[in-house]
MDAnalysis code that builds the backbone (N, CA, C; Angstrom):
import MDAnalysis as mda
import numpy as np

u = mda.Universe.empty(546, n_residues=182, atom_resindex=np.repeat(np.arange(182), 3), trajectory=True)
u.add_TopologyAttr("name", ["N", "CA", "C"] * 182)
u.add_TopologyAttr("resid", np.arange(1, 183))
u.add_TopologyAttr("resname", ["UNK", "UNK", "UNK", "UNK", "UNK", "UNK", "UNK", "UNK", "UNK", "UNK", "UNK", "UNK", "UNK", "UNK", "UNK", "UNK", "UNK", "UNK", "UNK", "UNK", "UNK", "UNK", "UNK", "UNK", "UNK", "UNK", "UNK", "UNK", "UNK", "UNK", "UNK", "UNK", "UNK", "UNK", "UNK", "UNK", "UNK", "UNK", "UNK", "UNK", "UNK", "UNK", "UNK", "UNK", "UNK", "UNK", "UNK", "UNK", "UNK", "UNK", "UNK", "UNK", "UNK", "UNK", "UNK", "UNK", "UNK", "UNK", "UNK", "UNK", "UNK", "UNK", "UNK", "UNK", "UNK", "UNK", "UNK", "UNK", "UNK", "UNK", "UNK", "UNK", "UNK", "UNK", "UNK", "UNK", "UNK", "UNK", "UNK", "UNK", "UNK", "UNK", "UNK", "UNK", "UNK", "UNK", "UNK", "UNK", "UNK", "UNK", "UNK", "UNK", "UNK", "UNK", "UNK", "UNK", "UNK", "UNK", "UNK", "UNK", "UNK", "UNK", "UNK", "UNK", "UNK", "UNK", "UNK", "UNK", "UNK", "UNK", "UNK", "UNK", "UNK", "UNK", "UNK", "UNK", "UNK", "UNK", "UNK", "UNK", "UNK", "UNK", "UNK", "UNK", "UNK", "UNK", "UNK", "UNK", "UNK", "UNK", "UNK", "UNK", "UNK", "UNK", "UNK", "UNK", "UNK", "UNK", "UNK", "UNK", "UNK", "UNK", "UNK", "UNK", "UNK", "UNK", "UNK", "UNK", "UNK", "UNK", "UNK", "UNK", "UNK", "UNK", "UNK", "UNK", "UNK", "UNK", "UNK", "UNK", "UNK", "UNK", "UNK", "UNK", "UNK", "UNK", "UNK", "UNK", "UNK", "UNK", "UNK", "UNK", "UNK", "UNK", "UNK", "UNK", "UNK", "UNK", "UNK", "UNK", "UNK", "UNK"])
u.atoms.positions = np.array([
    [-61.640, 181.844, 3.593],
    [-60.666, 180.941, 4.164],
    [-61.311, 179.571, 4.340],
    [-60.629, 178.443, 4.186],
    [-61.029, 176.999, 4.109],
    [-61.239, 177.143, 5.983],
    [-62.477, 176.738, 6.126],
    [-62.625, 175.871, 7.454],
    [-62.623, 174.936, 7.814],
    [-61.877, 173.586, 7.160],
    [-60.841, 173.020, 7.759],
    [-59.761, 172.798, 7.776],
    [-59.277, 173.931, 7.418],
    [-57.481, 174.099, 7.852],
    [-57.692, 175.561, 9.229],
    [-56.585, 174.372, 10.093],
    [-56.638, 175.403, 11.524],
    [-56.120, 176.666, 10.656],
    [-56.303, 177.515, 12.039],
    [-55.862, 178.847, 11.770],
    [-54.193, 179.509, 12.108],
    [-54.133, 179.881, 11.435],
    [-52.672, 180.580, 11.294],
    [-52.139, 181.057, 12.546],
    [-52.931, 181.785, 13.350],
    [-53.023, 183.143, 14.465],
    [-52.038, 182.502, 15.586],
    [-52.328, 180.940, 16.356],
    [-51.618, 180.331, 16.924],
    [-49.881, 180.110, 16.588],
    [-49.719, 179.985, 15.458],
    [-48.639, 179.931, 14.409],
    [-47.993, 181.044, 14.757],
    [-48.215, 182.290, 14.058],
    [-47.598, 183.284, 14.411],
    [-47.234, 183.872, 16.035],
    [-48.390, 183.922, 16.695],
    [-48.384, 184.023, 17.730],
    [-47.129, 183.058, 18.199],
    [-46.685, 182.188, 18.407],
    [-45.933, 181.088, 18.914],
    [-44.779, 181.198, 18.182],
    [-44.263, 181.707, 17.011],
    [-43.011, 182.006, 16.237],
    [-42.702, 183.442, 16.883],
    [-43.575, 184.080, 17.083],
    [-43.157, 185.712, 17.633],
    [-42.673, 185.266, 18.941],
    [-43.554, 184.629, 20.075],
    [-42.698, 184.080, 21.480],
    [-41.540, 183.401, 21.376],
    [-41.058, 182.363, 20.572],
    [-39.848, 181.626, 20.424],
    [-38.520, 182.490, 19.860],
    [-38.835, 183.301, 19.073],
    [-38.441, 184.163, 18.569],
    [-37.610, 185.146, 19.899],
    [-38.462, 186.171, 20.174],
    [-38.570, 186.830, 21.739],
    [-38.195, 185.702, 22.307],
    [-38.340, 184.668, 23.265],
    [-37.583, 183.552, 23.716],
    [-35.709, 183.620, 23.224],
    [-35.590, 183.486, 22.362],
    [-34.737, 183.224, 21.571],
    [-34.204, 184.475, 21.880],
    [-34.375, 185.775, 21.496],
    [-33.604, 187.006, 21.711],
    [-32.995, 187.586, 23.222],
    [-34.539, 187.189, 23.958],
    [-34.173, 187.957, 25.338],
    [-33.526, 186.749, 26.368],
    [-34.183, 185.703, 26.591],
    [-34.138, 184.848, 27.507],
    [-33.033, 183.793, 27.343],
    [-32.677, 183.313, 25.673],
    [-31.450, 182.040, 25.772],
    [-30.228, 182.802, 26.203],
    [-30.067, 183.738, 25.935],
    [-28.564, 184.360, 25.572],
    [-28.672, 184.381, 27.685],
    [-29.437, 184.571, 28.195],
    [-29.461, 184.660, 29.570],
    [-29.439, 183.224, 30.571],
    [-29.939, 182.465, 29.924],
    [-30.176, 180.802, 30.714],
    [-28.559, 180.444, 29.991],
    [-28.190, 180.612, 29.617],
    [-26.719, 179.739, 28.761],
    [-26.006, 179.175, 29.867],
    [-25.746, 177.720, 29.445],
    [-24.810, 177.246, 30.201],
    [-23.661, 176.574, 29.786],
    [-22.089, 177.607, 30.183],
    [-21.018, 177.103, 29.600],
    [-21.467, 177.054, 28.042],
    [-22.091, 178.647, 27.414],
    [-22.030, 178.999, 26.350],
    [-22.991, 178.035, 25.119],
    [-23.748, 176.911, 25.984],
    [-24.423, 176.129, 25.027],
    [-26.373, 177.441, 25.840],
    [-26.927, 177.230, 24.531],
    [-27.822, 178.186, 24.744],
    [-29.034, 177.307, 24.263],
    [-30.134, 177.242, 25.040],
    [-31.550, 176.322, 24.559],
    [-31.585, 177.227, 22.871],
    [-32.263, 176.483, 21.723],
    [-32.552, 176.795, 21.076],
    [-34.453, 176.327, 20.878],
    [-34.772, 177.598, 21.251],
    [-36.413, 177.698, 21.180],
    [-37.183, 177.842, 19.946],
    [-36.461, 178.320, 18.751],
    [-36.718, 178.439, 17.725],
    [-36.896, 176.710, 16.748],
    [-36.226, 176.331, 16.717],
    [-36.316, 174.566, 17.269],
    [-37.208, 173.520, 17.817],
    [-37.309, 174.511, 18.916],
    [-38.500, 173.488, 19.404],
    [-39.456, 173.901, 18.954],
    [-39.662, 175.129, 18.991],
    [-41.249, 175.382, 18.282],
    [-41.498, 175.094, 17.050],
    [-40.485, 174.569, 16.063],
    [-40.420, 173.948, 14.406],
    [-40.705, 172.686, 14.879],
    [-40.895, 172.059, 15.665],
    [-40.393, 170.596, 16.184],
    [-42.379, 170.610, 16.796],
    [-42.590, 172.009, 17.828],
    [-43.491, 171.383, 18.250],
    [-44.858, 171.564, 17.463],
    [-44.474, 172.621, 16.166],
    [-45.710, 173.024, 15.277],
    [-45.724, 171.379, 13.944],
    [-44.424, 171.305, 13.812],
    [-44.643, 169.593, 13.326],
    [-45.661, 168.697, 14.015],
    [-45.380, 168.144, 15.014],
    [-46.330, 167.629, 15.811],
    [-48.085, 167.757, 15.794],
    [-48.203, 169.449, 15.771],
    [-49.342, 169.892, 15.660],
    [-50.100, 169.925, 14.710],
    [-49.397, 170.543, 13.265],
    [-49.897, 171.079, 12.501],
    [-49.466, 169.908, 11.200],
    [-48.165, 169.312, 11.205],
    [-47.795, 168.539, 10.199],
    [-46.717, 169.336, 9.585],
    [-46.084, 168.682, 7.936],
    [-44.970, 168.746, 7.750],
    [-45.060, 170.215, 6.930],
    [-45.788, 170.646, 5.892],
    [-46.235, 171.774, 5.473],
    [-45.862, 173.350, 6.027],
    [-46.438, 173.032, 7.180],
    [-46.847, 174.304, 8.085],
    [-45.298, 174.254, 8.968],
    [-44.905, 173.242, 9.435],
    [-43.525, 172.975, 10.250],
    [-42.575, 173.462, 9.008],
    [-42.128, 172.791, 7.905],
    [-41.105, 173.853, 7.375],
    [-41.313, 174.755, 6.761],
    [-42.418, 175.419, 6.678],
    [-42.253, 176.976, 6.210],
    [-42.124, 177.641, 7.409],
    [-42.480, 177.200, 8.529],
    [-42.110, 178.192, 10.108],
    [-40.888, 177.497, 10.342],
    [-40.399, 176.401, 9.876],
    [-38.679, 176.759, 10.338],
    [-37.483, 177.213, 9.471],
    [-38.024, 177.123, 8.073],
    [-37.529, 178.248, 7.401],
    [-37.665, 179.759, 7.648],
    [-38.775, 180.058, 8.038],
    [-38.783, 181.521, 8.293],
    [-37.846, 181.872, 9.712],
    [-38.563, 180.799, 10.624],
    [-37.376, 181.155, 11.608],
    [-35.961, 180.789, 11.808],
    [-35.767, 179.962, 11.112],
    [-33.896, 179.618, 10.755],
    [-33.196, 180.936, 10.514],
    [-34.173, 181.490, 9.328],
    [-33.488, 182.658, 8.784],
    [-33.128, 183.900, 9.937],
    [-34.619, 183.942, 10.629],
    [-34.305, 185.152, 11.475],
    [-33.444, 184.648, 12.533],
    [-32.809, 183.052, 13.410],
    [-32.288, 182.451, 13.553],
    [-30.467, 182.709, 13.200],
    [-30.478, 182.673, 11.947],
    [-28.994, 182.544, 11.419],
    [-29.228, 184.576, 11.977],
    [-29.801, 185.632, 11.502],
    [-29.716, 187.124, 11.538],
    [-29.385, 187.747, 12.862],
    [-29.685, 186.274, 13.754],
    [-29.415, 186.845, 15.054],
    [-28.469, 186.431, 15.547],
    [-28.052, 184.943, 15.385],
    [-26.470, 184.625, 15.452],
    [-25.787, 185.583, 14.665],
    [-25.563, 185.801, 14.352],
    [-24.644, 186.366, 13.651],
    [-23.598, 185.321, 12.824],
    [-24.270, 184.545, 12.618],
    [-23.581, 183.120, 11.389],
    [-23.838, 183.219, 10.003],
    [-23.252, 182.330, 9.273],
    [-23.661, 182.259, 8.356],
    [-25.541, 182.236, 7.330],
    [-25.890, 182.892, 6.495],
    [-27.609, 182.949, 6.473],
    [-27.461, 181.918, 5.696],
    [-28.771, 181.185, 6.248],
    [-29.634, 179.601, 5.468],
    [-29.010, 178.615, 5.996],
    [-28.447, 178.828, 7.055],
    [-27.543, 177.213, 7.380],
    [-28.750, 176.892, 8.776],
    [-29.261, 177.789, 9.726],
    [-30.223, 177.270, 10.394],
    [-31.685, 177.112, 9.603],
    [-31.845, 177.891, 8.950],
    [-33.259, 178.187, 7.920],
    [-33.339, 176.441, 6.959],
    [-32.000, 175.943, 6.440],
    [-31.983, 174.663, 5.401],
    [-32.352, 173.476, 6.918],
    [-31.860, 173.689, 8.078],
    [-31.939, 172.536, 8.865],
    [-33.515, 172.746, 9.708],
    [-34.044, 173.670, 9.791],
    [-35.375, 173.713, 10.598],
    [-36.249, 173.606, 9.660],
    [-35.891, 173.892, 8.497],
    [-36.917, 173.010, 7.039],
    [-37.057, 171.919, 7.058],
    [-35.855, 171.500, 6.630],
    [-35.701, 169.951, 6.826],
    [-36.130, 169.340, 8.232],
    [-35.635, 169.645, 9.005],
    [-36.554, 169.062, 10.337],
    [-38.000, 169.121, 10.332],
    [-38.495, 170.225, 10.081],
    [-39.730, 170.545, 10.514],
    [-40.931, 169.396, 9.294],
    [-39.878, 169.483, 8.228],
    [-40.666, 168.620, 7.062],
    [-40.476, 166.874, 7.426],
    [-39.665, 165.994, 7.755],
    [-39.085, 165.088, 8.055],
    [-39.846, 165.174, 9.918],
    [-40.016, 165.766, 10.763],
    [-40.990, 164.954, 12.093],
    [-42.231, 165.481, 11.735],
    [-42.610, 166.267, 11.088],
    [-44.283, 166.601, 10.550],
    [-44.433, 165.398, 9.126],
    [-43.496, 164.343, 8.924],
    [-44.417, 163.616, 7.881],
    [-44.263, 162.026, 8.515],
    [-44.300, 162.410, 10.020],
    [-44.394, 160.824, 10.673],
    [-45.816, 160.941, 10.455],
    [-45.955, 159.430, 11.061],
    [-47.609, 158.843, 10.857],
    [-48.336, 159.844, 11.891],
    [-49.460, 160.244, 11.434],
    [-50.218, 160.997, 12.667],
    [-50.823, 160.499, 13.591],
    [-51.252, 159.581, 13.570],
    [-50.794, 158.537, 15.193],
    [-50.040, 158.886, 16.117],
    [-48.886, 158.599, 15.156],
    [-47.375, 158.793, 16.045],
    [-47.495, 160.048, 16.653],
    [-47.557, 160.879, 15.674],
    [-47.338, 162.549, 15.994],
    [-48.451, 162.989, 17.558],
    [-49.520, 162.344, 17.291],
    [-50.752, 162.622, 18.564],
    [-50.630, 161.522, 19.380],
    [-49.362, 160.830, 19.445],
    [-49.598, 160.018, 20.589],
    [-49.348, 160.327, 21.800],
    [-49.195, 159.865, 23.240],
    [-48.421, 159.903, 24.355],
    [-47.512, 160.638, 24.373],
    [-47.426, 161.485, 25.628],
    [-46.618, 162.416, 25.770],
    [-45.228, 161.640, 25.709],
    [-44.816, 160.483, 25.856],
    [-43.549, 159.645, 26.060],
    [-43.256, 159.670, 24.384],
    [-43.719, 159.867, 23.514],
    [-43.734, 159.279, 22.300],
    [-43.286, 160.450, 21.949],
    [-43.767, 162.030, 21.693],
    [-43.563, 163.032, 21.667],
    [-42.362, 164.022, 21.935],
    [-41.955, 163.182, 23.288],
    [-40.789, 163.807, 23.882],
    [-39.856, 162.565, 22.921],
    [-39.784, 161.698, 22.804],
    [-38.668, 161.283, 22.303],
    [-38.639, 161.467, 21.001],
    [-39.867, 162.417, 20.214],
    [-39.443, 163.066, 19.082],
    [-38.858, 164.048, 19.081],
    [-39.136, 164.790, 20.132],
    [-38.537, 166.220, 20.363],
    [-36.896, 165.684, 20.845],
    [-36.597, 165.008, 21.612],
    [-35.455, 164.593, 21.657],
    [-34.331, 164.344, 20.345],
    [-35.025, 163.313, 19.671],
    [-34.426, 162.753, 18.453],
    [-34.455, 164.800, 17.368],
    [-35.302, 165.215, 17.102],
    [-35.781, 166.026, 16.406],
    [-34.389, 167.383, 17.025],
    [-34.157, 167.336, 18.027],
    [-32.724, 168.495, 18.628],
    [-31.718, 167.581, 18.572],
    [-31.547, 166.162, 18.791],
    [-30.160, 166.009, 18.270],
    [-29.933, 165.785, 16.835],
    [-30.396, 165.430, 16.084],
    [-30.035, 165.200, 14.695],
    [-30.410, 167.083, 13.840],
    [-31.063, 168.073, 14.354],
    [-31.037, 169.385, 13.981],
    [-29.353, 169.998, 14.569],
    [-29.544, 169.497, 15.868],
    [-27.716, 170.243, 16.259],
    [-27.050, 169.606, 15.516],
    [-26.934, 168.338, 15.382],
    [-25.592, 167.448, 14.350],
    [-26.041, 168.101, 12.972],
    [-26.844, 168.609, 12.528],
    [-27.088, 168.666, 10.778],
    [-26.601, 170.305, 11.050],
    [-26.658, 171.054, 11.968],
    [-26.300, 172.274, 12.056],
    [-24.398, 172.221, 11.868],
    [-24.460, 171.503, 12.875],
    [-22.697, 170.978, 12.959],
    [-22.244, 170.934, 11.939],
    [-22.811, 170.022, 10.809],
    [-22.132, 169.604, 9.829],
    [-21.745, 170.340, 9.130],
    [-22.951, 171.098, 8.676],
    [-23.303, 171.895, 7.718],
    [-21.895, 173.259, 7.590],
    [-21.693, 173.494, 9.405],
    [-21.156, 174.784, 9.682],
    [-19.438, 174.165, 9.444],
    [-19.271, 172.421, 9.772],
    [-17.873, 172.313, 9.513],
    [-17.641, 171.974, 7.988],
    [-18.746, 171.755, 7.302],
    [-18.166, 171.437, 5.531],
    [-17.827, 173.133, 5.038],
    [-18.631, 173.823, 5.243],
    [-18.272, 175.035, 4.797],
    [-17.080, 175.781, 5.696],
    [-16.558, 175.563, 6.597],
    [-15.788, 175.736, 6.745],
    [-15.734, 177.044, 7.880],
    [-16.531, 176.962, 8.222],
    [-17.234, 178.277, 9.358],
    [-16.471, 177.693, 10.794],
    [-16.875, 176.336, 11.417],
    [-16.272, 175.506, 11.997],
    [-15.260, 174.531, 12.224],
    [-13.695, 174.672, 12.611],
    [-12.864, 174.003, 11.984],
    [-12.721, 172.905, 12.619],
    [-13.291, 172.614, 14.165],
    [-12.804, 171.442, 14.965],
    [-14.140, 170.672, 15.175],
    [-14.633, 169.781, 13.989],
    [-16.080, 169.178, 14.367],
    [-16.591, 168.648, 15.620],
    [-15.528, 168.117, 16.392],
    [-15.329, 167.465, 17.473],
    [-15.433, 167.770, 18.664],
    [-15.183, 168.648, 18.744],
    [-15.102, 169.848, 19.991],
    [-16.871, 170.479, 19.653],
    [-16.953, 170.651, 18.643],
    [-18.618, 171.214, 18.133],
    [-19.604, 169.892, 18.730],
    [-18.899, 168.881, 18.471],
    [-19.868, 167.411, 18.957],
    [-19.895, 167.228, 20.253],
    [-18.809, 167.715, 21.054],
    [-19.110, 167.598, 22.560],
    [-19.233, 168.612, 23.074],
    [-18.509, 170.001, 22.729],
    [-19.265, 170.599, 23.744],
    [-20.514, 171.654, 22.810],
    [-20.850, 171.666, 22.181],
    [-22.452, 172.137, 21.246],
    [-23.509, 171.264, 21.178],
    [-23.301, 170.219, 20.495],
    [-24.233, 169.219, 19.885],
    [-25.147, 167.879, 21.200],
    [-24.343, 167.422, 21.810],
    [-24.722, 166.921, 23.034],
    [-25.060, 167.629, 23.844],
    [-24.609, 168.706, 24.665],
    [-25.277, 169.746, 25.803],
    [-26.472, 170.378, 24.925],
    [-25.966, 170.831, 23.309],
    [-27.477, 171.349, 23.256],
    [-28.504, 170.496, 23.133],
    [-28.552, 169.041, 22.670],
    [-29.383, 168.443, 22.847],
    [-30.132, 168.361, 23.934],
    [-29.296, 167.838, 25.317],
    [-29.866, 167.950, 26.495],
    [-30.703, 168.704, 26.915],
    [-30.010, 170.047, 26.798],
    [-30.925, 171.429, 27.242],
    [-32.267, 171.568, 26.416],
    [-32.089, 171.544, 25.101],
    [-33.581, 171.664, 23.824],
    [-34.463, 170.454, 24.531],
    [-34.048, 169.167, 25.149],
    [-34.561, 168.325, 25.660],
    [-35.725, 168.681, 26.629],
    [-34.796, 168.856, 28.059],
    [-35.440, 169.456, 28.951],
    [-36.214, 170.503, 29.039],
    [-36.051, 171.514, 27.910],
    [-36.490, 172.781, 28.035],
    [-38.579, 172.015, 27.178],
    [-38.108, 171.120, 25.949],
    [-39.076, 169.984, 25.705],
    [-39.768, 169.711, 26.711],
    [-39.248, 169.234, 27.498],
    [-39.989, 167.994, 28.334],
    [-40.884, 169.203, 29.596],
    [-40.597, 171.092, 29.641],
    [-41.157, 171.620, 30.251],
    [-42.207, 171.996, 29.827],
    [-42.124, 172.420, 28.390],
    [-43.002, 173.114, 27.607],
    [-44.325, 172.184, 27.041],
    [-43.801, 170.827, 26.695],
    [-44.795, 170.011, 25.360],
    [-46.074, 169.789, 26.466],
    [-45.978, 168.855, 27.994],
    [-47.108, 169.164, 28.569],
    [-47.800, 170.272, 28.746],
    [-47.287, 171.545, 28.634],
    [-48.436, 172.808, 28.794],
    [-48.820, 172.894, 27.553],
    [-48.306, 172.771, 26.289],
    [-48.812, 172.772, 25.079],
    [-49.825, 172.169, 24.676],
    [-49.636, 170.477, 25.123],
    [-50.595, 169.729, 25.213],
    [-52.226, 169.843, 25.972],
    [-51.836, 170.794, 26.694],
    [-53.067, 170.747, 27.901],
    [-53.577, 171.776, 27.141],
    [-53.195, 172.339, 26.149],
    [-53.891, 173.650, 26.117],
    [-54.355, 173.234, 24.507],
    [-53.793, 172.377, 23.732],
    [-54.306, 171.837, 23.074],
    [-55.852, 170.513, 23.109],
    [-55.469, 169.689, 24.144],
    [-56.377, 169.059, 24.481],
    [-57.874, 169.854, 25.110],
    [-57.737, 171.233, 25.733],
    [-58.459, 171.932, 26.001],
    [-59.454, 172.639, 24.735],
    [-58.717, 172.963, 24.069],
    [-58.749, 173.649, 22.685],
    [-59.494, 172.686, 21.759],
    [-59.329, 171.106, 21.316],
    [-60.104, 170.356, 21.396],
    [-61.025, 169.753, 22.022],
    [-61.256, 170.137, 23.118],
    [-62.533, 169.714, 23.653],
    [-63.724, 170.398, 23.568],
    [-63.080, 171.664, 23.273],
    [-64.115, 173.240, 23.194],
    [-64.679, 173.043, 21.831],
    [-63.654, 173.050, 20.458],
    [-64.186, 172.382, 19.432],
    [-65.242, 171.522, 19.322],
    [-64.745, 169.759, 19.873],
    [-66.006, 168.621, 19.870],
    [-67.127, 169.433, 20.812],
    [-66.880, 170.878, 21.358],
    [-68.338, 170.187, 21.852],
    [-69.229, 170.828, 21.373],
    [-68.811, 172.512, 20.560],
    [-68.866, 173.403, 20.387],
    [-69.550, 172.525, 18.629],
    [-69.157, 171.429, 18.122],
    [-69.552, 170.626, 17.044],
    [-70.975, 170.007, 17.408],
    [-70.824, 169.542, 18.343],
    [-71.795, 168.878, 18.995],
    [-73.524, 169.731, 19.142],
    [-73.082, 170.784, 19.680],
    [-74.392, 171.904, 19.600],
    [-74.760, 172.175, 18.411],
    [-73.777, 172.283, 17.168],
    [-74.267, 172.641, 16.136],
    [-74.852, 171.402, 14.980],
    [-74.747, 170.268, 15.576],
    [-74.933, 169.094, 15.111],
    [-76.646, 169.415, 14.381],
    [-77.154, 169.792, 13.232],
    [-78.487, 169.542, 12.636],
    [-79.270, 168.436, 13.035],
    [-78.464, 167.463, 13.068],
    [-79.242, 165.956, 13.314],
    [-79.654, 165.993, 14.360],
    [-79.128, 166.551, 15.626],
    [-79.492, 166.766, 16.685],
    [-80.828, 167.365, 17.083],
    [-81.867, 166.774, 17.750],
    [-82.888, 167.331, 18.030],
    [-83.408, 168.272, 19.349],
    [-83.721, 169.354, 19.333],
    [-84.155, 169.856, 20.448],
    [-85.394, 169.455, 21.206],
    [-85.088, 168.967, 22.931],
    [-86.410, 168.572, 23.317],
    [-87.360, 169.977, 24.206],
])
């Protein structure tokens, strides 16, 4: 395996919780039938992390299991958490590792334009007949909620990432050759 490409284990690990998230816990937090979509954020927050690559093949995989559990149409969440996950994993990586303020208003932007591309998608084919009613009461509340549920999660992510990098640099640092022992 290449050692410098992170490791997978986090990946999976974190699609199996959102997943589980997604099965046991949204269908239970729902409010007035709009339900956090966790599967989403974690396409949204492995973009961030990992880049555009790794973000839409985990939101394709989870769209799919996504659409299997709605009980909707298959590939209509799987085509939009691709596309998302590929499109906020190919911002500048700057951007992507900046400030938590910077982050959240990707994750923001990143759940409303995934609910509207979900919307669309579900009223051209014809699954959805009143787009409008889908735009206010789906697409805006779910934004909100994917928001907030954001704005709980990305700081613990972060801390545990920034942790996770520090163990790395230092864990580099000991193994540094150039480095001399006194």
């Amino acid at each position: 395996m290449d050692s410098s490409s992170p490791s997978l284990r986090p990946t999976v690990l974190g699609a199996l919780i959102a997943i589980a998230l997604q099965v046991i816990i949204a269908p239970n937090i729902a409010i007035n039938d709009v339900v956090p979509n966790f599967v989403l954020l974690f396409t949204v927050i492995t973009a961030i992390r990992y880049g555009a690559v790794r973000a839409s093949s985990v939101g394709f995989i989870l769209g799919l299991v996504y659409d299997l559990i709605a009980q909707g149409p298959i590939g209509v969440m799987s085509l939009v958490l691709a596309l998302l996950g590929y499109s906020a994993g190919s911002l500048n990586k700057s951007t992507l590792t900046g400030s938590l303020a910077v982050q959240m208003v990707i994750i923001l932007a990143a759940a409303f334009f995934g609910e509207l591309l979900h919307s669309v998608i579900l009223a051209i084919i014809g699954y959805d007949a009143n787009f409008t009613m889908s735009l206010l009461m789906r697409v805006l509340p779910g934004t909100i909620y994917d928001s907030v549920i954001g704005l709980i999660l990305l700081p613990l992510l972060n801390r545990d990432g920034n942790a996770h990098k520090r163990r790395t640099d230092s864990s580099l640092k000991t193994m540094d050759p150039r480095r001399r022992r006194r």
